[in-house]
Each structure stands twice: as structure tokens, then as C-alpha cells.
C-alpha positions as CSV (number, residue, x, y, z in Angstrom):
1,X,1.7,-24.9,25.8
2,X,0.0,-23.4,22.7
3,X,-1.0,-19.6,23.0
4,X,-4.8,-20.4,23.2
5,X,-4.3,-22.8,26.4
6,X,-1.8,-19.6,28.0
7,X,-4.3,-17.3,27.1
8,X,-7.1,-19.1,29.0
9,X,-4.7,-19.8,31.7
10,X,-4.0,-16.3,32.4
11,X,-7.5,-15.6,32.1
12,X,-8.5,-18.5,35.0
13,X,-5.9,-17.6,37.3
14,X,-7.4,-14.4,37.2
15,X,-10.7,-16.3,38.7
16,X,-12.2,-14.3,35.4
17,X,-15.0,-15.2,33.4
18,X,-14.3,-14.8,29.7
19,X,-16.8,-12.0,29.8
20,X,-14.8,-10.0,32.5
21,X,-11.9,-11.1,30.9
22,X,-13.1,-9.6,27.6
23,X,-14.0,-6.7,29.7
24,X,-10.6,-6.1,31.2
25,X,-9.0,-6.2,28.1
26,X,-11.7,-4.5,26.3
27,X,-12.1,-6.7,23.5
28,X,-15.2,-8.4,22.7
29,X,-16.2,-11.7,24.2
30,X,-16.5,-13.7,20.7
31,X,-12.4,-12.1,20.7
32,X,-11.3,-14.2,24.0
33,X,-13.4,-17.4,22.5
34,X,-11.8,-17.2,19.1
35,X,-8.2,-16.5,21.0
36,X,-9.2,-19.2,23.5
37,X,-10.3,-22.3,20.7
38,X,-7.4,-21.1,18.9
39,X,-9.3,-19.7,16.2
40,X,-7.4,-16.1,16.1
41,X,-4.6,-14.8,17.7
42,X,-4.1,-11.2,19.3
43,X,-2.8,-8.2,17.3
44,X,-0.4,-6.5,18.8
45,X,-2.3,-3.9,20.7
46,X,-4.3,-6.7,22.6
47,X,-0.5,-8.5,23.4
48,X,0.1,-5.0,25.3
49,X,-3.1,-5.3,27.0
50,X,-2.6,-8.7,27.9
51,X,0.8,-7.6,29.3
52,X,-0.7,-5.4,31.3
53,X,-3.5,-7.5,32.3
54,X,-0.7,-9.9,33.4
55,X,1.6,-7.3,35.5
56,X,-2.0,-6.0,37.6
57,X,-3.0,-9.7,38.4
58,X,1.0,-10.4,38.9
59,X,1.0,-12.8,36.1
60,X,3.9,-14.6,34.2
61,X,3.8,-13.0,30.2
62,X,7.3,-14.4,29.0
63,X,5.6,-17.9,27.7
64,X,2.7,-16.1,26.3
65,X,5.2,-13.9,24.2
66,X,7.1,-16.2,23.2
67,X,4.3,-18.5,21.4
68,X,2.3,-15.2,20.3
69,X,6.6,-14.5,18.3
70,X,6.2,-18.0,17.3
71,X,2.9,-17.4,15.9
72,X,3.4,-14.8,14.0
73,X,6.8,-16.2,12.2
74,X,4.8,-18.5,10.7
């Protein structure tokens, strides 16, 4: 699964919209769109956010790492 589908997984499991998602992470909503369509990916600041976001809602961040490592090889 690509990084902008694992993203937007997290994000639903979470029951979030993108706007509280946004919120949670506190990044702009236009942020979680681009990282959603694939458009963008996150720095590395917002991956430790996201790992965070991930261990409150009890989340798995392993696959999401992985891709983001992927990602950023290329």
C-alpha cells in the first residue's frame, strides 16, 4: 500500500475528518489532501507526529515508515 492510501487509512480508523486530522497533527488541511492524493509526502517532523498520532489512537506505524524510507530513497 502506497504511503498516501496508509496515510488516509490511519486517518479513517481514527473515525477523523481530514480537518481534525489536520488538527491533530497540526498541519494544515491542504497538507493532509496533498499527503492523501499523493501529491506531497511528510517531512520528518510530521512522520513524528504521525507516530504519535498512531501510538494515542493505538495505530500500526511500521508500514507507514517503511514507504515514507522508501520514498525518500528515491
Amino acid at each position: 500500500m502506497q504511503l498516501s492510501e496508509q496515510i488516509k487509512n490511519i486517518r479513517q480508523r481514527a473515525f477523523l475528518s481530514q480537518e481534525k486530522y489536520a488538527k491533530e497533527l497540526d498541519v494544515s488541511i491542504s497538507t493532509v489532501i496533498r499527503w492523501e492524493n499523493g501529491k506531497s509526502c511528510p517531512n520528518l517532523t510530521a512522520m513524528k507526529k504521525i507516530k504519535d498520532f498512531c501510538k494515542k489512537y493505538e495505530l500500526p506505524f511500521n508500514d507507514i515508515e517503511e514507504e515514507w524510507f522508501k520514498l525518500k530513497e528515491n
